[in-house]
Each structure stands twice: as structure tokens, then as C-alpha cells.
N, C-alpha and C positions, 0 to 999 in steps of 0.2 A: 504494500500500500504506500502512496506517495507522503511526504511528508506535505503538511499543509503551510503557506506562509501568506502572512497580511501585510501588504506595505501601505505604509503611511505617508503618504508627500502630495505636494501640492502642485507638484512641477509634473504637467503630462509628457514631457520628454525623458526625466527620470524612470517616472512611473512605467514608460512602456519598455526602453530599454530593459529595465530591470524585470519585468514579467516574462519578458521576450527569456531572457538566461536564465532565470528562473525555472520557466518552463521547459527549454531545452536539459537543465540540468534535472529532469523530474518531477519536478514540486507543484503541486496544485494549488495556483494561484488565486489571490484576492487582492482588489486594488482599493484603495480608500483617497480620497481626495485631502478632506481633514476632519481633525479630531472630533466632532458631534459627533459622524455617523461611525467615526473608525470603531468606538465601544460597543455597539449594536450589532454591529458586524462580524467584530472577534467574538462575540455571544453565539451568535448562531452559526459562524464559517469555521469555529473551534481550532484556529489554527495552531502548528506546533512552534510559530515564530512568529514575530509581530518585528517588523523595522520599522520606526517612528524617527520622523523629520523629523529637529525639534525647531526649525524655525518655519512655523507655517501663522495663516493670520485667523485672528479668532482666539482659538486655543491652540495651545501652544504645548511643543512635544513632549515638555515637562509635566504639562498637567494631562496630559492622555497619556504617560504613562500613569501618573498617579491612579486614573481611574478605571485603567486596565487592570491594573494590580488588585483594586477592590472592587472591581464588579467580575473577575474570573481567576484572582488569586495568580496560585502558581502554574496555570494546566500551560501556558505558553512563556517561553523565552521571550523575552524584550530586550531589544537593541537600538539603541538610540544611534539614530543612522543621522549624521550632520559633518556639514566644514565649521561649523565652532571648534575650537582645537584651543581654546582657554582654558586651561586647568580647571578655571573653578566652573564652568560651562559641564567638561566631563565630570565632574565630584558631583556636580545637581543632578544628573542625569541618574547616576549609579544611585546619588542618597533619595530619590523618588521612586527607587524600583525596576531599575534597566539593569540587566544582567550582565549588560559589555557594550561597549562604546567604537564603534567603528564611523572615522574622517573619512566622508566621500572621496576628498581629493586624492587621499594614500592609497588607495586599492581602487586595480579596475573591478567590472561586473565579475568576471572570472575569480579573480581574489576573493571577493566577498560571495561568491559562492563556494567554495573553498571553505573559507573559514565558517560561513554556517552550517555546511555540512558536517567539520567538526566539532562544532560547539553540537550539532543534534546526536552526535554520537560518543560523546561525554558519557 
């Protein structure tokens, strides 16, 4: 069975590249625009990974993690997927409930397929 992943961004050029490897690398995908609907979604698409912009308008990635974490706990990995690369940016990220922190700009799609596929098989 495919592993299931949610992404979070606001950016449709992101968003589809990243479904596109995604999908090539196996994973059955869900795309979220922003945070309102992303918690509704991780509710019923029950993914095994949630990648969360944190700089989107509205709510912001910091707080759709926080409400990921209390409206479905632990069942999904949360990764707060951003070019913030401020130390105290990654520290808010992890102290709200993101389980690892991955800079867009450091890793191609491939990379961060890579490393999610590792972190699901932790």
C-alpha cells in the first residue's frame, strides 16, 4: 500500500512539481492550498506525512501545525517544508509540533523524496 502525503503550500508551481515526484516516487497524493482547509483534509485523506509551508497568508505554517497536532495527534509526520533558515524560525517550527525541518532551497524534489522516504521508514 502506498504511503499517503499532504502538502501544504500556496504556491501552484510548488505544489505540482512536488505531487508530480511524489507521485512518481509512489505516494498517494493530496494537495492543500492553505491552512483552513489543510486540517479537514489531513482528517479524512489520513495521511502518513503532512509538508507544511510555513509562510502562507491567513494562517500560517506555524499554526497549522499546531492544529494538526490537536485535531489528529500523532497518526502523521509533520514537516515544516520553508526557505526561513533562521534558527529561531526552525526552533518555532519543531516547538509547535513538526517533527523535522526541511529549506526548500537545500534539496531538490528528489532529495526530499529521499529523505521522506527515510524518515517513513524510521
Amino acid at each position: 500500500m502506498a504511503h499517503k502525503i499532504l502538502i501544504i503550500d500556496d504556491d501552484d508551481f510548488l505544489l505540482d512539481m512536488y505531487s508530480l515526484k511524489f507521485k512518481e516516487g509512489g505516494f498517494d497524493v493530496s494537495l492543500c492550498k492553505n491552512g483552513a482547509e489543510a486540517v479537514s483534509q489531513a482528517q479524512t485523506f489520513k495521511p502518513d506525512i503532512i509538508l507544511v509551508d510555513i509562510v502562507m497568508p491567513n494562517i500560517d505554517g506555524f499554526q497549522v501545525i499546531k492544529l494538526l497536532k490537536e485535531k489528529i495527534g500523532g497518526s502523521a509526520k509533520i514537516i515544516a517544508f520553508s526557505n526561513l533558515d533562521q534558527k529561531d524560525g526552525i526552533d518555532k517550527a519543531l516547538y509547535c509540533g513538526a517533527d523535522d525541518f526541511i529549506k526548500k532551497a537545500d534539496f531538490t524534489p528528489s532529495e526530499i523524496l529521499k529523505k521522506i522516504k527515510k524518515l517513513l521508514n524510521k
